[in-house]
N, C-alpha and C positions, 0 to 999 in steps of 0.2 A: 323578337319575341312578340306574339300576337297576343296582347294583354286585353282581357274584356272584363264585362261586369261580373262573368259565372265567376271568373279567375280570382278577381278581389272581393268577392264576398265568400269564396274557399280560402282564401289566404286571411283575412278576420273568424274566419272559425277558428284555422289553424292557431293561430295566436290566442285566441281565447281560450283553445285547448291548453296550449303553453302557459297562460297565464292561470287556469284552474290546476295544474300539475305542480306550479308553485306554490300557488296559495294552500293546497292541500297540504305541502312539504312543509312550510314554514308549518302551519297547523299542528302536523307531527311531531316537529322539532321545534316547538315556540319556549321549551324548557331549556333547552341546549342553546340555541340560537340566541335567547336573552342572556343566559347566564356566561357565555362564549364576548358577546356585544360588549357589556361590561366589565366582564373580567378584564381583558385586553385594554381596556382604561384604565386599570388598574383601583376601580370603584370596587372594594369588598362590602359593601352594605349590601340591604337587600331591595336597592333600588329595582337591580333585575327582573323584580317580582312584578314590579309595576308595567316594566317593559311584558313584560309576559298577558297581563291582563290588558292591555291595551292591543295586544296582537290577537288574542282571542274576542276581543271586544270589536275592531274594524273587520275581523275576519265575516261576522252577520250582513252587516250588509254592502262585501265585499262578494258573496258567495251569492246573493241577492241582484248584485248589478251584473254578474256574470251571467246567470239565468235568463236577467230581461234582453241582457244582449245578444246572446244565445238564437232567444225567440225572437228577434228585432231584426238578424241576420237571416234566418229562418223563412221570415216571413219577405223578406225584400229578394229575397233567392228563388222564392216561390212566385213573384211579380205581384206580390201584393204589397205595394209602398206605400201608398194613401189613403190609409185605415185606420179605425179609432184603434184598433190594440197594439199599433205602432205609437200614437200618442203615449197611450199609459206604459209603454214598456220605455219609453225615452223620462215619463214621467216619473218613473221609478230606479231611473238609473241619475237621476239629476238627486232624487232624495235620499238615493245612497254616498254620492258624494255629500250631501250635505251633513247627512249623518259622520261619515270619516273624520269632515271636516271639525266637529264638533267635537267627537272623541280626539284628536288630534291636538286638539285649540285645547282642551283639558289637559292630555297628558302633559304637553309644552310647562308643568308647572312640576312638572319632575324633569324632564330632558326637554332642554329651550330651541333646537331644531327643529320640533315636533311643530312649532309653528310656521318652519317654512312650508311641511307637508300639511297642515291646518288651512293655509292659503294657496296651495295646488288647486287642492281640492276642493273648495269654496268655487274658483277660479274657474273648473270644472262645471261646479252646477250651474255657474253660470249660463256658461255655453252650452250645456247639452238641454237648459230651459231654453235658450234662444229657439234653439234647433226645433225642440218640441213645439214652440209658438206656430214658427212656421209651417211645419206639418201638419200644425191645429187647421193654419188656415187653407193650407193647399188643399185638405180634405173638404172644407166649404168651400171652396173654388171648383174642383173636380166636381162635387154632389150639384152645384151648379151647371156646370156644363154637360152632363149626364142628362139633364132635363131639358138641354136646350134642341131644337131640331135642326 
């Protein structure tokens, strides 16, 4: 198989399309899919409920880092990599994980796994601030060498 860069930046679309097809579904079904989660615990409260607001709650800026990725892929497809609006689209996918993280590290006080996806996600903005850092600088590096003769 002759694998190149067009091929893996259409195969991170494709997945990202996959991944907004779900996240829309859960969306639809965040009544059913909680109350389904629970029930099968055999939990009759309406803890569900909370389940429910916290899927509608990560879903903002879940639907938010899908976007910047979107455009992040978009632009690295088009041979534009070392750009400031690559910066802020990795910079807003790092503050969406952190947001996750946050609502997650919250819900953990109704359902205590919630912590291990609270430390994914953390885990996350780490490294996609890493990533950002260095893009920061690659762009001062290039804007450098653009000037040199």
């Amino acid at each position: 198989m002759n694998w190149n860069k067009k091929k893996s930046v259409t195969l991170s679309q494709a997945c990202l399309i996959a991944f907004s097809i779900m996240l829309a579904a859960l969306d639809v079904g965040a009544y059913w899919f909680s109350r389904w989660f629970f029930g099968m615990r055999g939990v009759n409260t309406g803890i569900w409920l909370y389940l429910m607001i916290t899927i509608y709650a990560v879903s903002v800026p879940a639907w938010l880092c899908l976007y910047a990725l979107w455009r992040l892929l978009k632009n690295i497809k088009n041979g534009r990599v070392f750009i400031p609006d690559n910066v802020r689209y990795l910079r807003i996918v790092s503050w969406c994980c952190t947001a996750a993280a946050v609502l997650c590290l919250a819900s953990a006080a109704y359902y205590l796994p919630f912590i291990f996806v609270a430390i994914a996600a953390a885990f996350m903005s780490l490294i996609v601030r890493i990533v950002k850092n260095v893009f920061h600088e690659a762009i001062g590096m290039k804007s450098e060498l653009d000037l040199t003769i």
